[in-house]
N, CA, C and O atoms as a GROMACS GRO file, in nm:
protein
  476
    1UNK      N    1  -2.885   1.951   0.102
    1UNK     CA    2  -2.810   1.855   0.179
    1UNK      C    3  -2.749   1.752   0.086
    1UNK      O    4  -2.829   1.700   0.007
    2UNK      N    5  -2.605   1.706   0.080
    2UNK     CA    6  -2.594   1.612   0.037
    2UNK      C    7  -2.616   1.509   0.066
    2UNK      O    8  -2.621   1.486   0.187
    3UNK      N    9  -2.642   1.382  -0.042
    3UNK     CA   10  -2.685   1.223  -0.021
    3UNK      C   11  -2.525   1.187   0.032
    3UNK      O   12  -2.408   1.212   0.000
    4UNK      N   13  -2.609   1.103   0.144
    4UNK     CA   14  -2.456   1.044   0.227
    4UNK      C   15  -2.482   0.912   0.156
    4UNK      O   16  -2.587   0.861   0.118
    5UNK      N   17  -2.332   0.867   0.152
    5UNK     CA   18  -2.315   0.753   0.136
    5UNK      C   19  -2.214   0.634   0.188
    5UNK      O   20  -2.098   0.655   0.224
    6UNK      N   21  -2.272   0.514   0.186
    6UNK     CA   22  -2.237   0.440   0.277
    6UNK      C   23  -2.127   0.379   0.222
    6UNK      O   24  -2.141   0.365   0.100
    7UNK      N   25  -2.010   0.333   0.271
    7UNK     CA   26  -1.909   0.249   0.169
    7UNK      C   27  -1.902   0.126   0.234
    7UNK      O   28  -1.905   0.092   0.353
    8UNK      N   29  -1.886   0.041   0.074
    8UNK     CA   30  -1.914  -0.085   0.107
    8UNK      C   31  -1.784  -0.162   0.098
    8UNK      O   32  -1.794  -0.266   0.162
    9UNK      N   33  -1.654  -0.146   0.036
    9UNK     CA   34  -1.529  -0.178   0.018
    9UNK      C   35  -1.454  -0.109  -0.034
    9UNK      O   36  -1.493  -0.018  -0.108
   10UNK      N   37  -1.317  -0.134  -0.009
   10UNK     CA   38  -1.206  -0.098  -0.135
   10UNK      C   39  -1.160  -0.254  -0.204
   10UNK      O   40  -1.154  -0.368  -0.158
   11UNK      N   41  -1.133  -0.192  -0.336
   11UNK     CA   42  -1.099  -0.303  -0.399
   11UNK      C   43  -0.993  -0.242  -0.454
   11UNK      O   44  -0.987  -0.127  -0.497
   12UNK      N   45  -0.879  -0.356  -0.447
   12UNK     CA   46  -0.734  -0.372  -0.530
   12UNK      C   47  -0.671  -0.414  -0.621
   12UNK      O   48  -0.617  -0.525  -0.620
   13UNK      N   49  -0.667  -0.326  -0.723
   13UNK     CA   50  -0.640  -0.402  -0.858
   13UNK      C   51  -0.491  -0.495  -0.853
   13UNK      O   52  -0.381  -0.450  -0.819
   14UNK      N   53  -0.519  -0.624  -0.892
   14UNK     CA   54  -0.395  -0.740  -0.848
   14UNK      C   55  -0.422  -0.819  -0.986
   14UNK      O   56  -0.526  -0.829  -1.051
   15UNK      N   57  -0.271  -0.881  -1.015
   15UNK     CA   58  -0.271  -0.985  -1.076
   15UNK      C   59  -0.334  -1.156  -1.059
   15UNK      O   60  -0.352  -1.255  -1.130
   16UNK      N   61  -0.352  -1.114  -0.919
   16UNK     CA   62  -0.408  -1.292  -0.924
   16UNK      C   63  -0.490  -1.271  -0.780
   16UNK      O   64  -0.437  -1.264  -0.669
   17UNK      N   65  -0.650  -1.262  -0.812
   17UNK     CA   66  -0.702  -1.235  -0.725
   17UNK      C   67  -0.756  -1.351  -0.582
   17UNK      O   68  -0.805  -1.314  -0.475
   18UNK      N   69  -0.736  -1.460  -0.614
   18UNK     CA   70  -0.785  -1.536  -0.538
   18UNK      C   71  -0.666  -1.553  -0.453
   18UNK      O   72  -0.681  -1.581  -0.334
   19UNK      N   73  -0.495  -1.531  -0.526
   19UNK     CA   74  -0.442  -1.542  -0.434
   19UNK      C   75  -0.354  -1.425  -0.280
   19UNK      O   76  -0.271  -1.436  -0.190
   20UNK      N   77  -0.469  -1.300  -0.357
   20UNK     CA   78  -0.446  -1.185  -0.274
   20UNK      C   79  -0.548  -1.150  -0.170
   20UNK      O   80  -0.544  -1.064  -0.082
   21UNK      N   81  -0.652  -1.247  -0.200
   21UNK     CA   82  -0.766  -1.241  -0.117
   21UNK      C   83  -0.745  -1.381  -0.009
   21UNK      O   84  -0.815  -1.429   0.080
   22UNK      N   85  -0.618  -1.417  -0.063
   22UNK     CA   86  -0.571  -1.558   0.074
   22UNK      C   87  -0.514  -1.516   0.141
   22UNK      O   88  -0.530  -1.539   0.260
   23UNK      N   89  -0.390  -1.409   0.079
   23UNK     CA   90  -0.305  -1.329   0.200
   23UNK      C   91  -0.434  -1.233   0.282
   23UNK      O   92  -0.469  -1.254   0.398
   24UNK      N   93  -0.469  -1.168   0.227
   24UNK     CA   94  -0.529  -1.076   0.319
   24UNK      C   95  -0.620  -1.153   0.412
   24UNK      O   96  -0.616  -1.119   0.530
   25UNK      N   97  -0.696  -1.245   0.380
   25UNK     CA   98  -0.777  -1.354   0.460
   25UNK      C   99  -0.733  -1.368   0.610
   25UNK      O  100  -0.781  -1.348   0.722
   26UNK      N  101  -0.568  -1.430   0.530
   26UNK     CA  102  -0.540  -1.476   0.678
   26UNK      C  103  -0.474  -1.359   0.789
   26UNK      O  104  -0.446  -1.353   0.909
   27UNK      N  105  -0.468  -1.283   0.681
   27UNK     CA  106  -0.417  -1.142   0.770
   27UNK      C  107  -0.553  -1.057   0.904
   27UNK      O  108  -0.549  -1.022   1.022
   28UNK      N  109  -0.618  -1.058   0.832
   28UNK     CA  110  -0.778  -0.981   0.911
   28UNK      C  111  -0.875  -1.068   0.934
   28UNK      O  112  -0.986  -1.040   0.978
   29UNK      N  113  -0.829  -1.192   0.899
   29UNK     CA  114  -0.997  -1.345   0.941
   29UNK      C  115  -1.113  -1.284   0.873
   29UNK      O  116  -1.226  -1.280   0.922
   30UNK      N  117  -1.078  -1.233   0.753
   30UNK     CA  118  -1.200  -1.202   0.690
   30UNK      C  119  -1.229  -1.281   0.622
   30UNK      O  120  -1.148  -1.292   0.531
   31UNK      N  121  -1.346  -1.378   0.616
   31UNK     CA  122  -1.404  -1.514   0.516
   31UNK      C  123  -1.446  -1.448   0.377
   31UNK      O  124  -1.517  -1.352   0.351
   32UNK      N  125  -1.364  -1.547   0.291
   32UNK     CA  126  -1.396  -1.573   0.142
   32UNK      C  127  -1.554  -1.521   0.115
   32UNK      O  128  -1.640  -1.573   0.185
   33UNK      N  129  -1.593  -1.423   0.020
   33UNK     CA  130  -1.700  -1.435   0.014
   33UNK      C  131  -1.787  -1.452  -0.150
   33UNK      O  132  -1.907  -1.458  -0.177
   34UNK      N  133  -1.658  -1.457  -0.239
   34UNK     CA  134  -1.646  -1.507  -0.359
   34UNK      C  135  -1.568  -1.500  -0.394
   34UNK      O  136  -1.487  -1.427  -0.336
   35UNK      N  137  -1.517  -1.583  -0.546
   35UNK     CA  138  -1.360  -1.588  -0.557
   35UNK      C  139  -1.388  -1.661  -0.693
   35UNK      O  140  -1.428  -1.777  -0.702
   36UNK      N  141  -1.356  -1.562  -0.816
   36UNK     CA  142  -1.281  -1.629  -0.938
   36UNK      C  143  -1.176  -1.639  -0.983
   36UNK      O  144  -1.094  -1.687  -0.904
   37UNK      N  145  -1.121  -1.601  -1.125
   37UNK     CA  146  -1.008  -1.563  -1.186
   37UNK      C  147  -0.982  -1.407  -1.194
   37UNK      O  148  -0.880  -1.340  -1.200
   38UNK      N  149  -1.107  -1.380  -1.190
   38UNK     CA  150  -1.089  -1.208  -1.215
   38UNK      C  151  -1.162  -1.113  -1.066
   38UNK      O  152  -1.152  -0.993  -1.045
   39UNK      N  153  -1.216  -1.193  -1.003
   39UNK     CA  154  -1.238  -1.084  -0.865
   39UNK      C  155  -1.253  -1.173  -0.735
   39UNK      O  156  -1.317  -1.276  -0.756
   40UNK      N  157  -1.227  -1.163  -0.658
   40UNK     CA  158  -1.225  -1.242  -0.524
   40UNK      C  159  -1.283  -1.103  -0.412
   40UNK      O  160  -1.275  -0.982  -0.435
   41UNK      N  161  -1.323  -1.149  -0.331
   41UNK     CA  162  -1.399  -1.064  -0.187
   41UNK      C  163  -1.384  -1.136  -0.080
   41UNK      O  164  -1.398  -1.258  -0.071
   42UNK      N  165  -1.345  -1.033   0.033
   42UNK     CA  166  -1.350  -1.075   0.165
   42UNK      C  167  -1.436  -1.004   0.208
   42UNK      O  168  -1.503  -0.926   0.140
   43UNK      N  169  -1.448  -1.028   0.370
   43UNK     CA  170  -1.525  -0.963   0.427
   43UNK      C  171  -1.571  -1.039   0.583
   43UNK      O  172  -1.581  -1.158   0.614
   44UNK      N  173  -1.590  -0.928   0.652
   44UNK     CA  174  -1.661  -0.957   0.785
   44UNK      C  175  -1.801  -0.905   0.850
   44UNK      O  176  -1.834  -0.866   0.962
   45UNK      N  177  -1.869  -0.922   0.723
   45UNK     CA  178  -2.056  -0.838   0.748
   45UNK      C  179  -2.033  -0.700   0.732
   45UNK      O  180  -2.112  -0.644   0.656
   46UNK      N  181  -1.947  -0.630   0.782
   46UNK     CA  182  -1.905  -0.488   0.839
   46UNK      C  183  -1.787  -0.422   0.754
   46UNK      O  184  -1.797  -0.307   0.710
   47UNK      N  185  -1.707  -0.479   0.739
   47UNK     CA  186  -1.622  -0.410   0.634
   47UNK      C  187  -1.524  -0.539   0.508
   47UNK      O  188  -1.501  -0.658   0.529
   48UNK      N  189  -1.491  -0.467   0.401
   48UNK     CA  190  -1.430  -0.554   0.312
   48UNK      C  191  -1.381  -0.525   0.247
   48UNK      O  192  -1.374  -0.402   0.235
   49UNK      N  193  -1.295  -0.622   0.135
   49UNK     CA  194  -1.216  -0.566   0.053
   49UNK      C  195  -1.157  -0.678  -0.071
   49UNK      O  196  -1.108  -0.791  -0.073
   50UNK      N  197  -1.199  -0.561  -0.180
   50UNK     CA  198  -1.216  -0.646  -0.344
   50UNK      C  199  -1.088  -0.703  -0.402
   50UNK      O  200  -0.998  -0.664  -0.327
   51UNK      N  201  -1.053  -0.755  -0.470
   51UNK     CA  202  -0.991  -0.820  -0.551
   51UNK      C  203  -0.976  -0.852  -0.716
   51UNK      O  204  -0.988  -0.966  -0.759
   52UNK      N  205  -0.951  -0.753  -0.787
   52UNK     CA  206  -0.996  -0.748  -0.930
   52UNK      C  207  -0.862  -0.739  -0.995
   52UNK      O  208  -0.764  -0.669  -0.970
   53UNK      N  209  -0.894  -0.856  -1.110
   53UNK     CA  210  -0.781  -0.878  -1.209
   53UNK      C  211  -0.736  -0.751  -1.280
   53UNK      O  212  -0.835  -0.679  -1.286
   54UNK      N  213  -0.653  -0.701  -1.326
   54UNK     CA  214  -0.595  -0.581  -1.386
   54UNK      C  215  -0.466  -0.646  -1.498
   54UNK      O  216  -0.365  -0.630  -1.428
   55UNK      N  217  -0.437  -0.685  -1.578
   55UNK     CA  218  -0.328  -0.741  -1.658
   55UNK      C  219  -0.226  -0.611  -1.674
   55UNK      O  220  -0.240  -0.494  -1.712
   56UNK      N  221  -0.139  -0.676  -1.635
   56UNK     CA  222  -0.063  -0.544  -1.685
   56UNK      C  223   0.022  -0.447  -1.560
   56UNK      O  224   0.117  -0.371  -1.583
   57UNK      N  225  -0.024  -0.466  -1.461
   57UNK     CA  226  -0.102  -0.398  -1.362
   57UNK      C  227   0.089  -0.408  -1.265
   57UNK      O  228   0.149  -0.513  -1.243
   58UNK      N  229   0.140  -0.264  -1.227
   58UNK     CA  230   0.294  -0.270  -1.219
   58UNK      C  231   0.293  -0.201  -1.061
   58UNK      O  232   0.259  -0.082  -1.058
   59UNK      N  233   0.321  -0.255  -0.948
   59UNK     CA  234   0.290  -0.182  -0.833
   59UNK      C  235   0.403  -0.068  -0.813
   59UNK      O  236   0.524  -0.087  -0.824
   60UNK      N  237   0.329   0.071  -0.777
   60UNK     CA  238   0.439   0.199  -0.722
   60UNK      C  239   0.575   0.145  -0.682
   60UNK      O  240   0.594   0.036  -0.628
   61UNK      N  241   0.655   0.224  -0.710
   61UNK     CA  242   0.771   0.218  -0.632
   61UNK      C  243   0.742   0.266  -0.506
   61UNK      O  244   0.636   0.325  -0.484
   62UNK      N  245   0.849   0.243  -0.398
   62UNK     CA  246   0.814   0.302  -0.261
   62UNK      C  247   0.956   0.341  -0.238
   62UNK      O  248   1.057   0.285  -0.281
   63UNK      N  249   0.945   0.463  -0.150
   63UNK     CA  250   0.848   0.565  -0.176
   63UNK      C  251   0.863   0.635  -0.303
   63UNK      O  252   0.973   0.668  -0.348
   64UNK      N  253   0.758   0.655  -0.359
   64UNK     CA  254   0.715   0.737  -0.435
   64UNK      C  255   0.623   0.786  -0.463
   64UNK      O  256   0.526   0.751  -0.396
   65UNK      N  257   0.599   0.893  -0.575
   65UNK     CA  258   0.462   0.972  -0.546
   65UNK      C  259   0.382   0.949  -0.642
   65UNK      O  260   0.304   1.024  -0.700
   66UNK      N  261   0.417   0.791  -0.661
   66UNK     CA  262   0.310   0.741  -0.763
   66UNK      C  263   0.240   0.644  -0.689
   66UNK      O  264   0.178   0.562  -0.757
   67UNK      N  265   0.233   0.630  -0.546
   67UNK     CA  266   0.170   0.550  -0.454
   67UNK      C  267   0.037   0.665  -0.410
   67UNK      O  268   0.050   0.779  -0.366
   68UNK      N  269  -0.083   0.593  -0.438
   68UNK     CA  270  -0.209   0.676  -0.476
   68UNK      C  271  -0.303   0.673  -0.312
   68UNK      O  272  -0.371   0.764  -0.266
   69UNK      N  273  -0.267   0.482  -0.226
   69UNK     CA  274  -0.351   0.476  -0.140
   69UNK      C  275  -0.282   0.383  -0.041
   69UNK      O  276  -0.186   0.336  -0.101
   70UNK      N  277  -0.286   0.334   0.085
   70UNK     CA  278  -0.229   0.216   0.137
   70UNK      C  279  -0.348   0.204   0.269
   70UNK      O  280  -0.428   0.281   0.322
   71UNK      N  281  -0.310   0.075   0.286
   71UNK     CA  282  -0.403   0.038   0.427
   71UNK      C  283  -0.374   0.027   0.497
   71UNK      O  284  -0.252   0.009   0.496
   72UNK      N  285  -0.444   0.025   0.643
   72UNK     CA  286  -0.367   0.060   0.773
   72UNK      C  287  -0.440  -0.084   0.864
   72UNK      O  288  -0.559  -0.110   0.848
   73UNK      N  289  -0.349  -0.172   0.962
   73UNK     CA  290  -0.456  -0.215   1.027
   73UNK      C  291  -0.389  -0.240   1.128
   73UNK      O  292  -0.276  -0.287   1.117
   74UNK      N  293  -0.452  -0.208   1.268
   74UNK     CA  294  -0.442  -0.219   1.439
   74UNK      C  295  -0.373  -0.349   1.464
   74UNK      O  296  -0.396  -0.403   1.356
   75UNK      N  297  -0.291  -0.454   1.547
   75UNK     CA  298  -0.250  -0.580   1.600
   75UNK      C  299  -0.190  -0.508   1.719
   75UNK      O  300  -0.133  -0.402   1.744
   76UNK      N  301  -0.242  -0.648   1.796
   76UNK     CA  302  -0.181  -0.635   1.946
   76UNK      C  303  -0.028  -0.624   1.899
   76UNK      O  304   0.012  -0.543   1.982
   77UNK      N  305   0.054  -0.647   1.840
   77UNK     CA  306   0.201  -0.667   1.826
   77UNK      C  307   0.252  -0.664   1.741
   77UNK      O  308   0.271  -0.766   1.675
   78UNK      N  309   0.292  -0.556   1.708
   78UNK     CA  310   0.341  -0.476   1.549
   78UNK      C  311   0.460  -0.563   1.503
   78UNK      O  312   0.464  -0.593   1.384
   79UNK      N  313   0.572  -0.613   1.599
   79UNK     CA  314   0.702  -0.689   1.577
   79UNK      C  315   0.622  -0.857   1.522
   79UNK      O  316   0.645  -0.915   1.416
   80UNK      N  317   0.548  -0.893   1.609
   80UNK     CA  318   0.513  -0.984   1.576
   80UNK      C  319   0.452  -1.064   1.480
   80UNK      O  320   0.471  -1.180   1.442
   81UNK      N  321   0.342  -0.940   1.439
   81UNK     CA  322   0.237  -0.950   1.320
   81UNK      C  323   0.327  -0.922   1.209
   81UNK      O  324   0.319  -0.991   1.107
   82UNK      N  325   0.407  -0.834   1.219
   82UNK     CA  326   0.548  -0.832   1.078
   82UNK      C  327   0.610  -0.953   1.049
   82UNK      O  328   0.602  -1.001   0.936
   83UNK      N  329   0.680  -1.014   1.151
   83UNK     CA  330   0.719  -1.146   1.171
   83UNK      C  331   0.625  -1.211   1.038
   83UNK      O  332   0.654  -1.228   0.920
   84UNK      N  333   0.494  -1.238   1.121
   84UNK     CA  334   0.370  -1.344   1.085
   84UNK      C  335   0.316  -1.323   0.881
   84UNK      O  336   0.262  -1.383   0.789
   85UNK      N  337   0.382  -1.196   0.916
   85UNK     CA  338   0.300  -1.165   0.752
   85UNK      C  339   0.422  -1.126   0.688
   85UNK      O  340   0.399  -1.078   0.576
   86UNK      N  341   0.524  -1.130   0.714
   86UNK     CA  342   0.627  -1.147   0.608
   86UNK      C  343   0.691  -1.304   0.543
   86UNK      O  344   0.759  -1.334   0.445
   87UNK      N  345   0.617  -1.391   0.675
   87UNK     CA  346   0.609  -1.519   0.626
   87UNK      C  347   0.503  -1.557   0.568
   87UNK      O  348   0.488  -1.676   0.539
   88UNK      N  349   0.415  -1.470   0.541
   88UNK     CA  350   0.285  -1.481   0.444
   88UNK      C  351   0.294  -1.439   0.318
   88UNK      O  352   0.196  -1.464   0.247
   89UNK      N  353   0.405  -1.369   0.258
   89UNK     CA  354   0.467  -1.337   0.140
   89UNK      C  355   0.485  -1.166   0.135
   89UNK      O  356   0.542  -1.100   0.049
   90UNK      N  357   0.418  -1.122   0.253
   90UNK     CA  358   0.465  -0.959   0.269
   90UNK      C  359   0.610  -0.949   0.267
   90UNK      O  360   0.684  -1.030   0.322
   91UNK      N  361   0.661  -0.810   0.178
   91UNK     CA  362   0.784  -0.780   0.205
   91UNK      C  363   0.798  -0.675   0.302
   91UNK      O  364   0.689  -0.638   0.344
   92UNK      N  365   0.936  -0.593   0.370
   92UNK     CA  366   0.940  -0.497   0.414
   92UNK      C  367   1.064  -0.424   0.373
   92UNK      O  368   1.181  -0.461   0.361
   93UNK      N  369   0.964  -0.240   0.342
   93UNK     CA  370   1.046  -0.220   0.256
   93UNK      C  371   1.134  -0.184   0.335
   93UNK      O  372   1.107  -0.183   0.456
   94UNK      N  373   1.313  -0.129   0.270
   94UNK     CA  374   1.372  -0.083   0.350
   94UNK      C  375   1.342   0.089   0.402
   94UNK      O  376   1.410   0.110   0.502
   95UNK      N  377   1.291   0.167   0.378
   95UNK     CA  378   1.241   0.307   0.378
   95UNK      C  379   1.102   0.309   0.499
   95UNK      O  380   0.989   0.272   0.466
   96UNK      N  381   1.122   0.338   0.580
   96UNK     CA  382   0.988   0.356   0.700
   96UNK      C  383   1.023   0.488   0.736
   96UNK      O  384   1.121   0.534   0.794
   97UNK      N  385   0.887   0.555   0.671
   97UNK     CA  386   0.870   0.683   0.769
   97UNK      C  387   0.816   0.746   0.843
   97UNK      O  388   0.774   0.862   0.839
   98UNK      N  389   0.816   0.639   0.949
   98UNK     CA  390   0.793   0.706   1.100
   98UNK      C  391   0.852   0.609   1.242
   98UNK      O  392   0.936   0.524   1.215
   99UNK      N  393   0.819   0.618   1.351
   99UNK     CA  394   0.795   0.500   1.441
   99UNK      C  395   0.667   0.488   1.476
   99UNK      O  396   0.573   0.565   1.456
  100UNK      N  397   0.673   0.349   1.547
  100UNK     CA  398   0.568   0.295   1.612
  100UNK      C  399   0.467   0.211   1.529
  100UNK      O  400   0.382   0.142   1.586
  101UNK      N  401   0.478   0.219   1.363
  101UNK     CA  402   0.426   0.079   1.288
  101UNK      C  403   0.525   0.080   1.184
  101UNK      O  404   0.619   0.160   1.180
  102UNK      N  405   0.505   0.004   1.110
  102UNK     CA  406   0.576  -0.033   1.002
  102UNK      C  407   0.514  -0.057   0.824
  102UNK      O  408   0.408  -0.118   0.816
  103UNK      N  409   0.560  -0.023   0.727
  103UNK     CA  410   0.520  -0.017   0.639
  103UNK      C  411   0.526  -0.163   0.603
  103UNK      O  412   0.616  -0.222   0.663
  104UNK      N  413   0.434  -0.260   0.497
  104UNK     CA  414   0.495  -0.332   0.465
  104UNK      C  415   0.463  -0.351   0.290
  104UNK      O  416   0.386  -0.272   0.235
  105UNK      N  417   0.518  -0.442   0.227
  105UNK     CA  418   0.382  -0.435   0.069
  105UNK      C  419   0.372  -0.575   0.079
  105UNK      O  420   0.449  -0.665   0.114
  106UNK      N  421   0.209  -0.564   0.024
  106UNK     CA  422   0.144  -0.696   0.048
  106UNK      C  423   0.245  -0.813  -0.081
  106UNK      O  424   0.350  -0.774  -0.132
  107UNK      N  425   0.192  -0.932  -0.108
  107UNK     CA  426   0.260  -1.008  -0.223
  107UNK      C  427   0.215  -0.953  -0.361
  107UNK      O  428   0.201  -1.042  -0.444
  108UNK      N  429   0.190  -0.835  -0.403
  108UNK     CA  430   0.178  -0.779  -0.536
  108UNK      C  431   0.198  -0.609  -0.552
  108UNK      O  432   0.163  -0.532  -0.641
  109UNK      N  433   0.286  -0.585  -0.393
  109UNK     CA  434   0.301  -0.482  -0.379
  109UNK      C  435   0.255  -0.329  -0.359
  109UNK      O  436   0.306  -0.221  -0.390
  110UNK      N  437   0.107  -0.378  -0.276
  110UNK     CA  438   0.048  -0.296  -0.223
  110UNK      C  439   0.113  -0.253  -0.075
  110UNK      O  440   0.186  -0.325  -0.007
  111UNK      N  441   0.078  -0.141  -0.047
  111UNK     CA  442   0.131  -0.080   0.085
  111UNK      C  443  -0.029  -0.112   0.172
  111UNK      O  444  -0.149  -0.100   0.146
  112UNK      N  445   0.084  -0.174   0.323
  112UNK     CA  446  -0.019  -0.155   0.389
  112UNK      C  447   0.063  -0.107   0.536
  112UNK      O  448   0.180  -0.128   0.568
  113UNK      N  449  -0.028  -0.048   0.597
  113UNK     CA  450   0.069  -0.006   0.759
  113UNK      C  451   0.013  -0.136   0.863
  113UNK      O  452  -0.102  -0.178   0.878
  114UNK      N  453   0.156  -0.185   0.934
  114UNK     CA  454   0.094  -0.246   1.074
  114UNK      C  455   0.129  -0.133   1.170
  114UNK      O  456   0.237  -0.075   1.185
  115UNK      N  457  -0.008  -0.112   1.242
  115UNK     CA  458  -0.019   0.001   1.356
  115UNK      C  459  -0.025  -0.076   1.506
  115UNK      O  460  -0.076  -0.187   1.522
  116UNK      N  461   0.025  -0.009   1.594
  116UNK     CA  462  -0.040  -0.079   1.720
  116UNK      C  463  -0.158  -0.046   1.755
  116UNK      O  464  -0.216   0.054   1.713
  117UNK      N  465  -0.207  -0.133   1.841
  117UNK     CA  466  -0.344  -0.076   1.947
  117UNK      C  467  -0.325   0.044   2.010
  117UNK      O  468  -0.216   0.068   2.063
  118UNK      N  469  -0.437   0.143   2.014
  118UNK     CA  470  -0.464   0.240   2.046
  118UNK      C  471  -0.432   0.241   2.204
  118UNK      O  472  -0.497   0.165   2.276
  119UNK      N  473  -0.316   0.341   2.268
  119UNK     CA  474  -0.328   0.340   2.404
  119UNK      C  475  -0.440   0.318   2.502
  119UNK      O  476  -0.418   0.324   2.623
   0.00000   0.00000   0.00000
């Protein structure tokens, strides 16, 4: 049998971690749960997500097939929450491929999807 294992975060290699762990903060109300120059953490008891310095560090083009991972997260209001987090320093790219959420990249150019609520 294999050993299962439990996962405890993803972490995102960023140039400036405390201030990618502010966008995402206010994006998911996940509280600070440490925060230097080189790694910052959020989190809500239940799930989270890292923040580690990388120098150097050049985000995918989009689209392209040098984009390795992106995140997805549920809001009552996909138009709205785009709105809310593109005034949070999210861009949107021009290339979306699909309907019904939207791609966006975070402020260091990570991909993340806004999805709606599940019917």
């Amino acid at each position: 049998m294999t050993t299962k294992a439990a996962f405890i975060a993803v972490t995102l290699d960023c140039a400036e971690p405390k201030v990618l762990a502010d966008f995402y903060s206010k994006i998911t109300g996940y509280e600070s749960q440490y925060a230097d120059d080189d790694y910052a953490f959020i989190g809500d008891g239940t799930h989270a997500i890292g923040f580690q310095r990388v120098e150097g560090r050049v985000p995918a083009s989009w689209p392209g097939p040098a984009k390795q991972f992106h995140l997805d997260f549920r809001v009552p209001d996909v138009d709205k929450a785009v709105q809310e987090y593109v005034g949070l320093g999210a861009t949107k790219p021009e290339f979306q491929p699909g309907q019904g959420w939207i791609v966006l990249a975070d402020p260091e150019g990570h991909l993340f999807c806004v999805c709606p609520e599940r019917s």
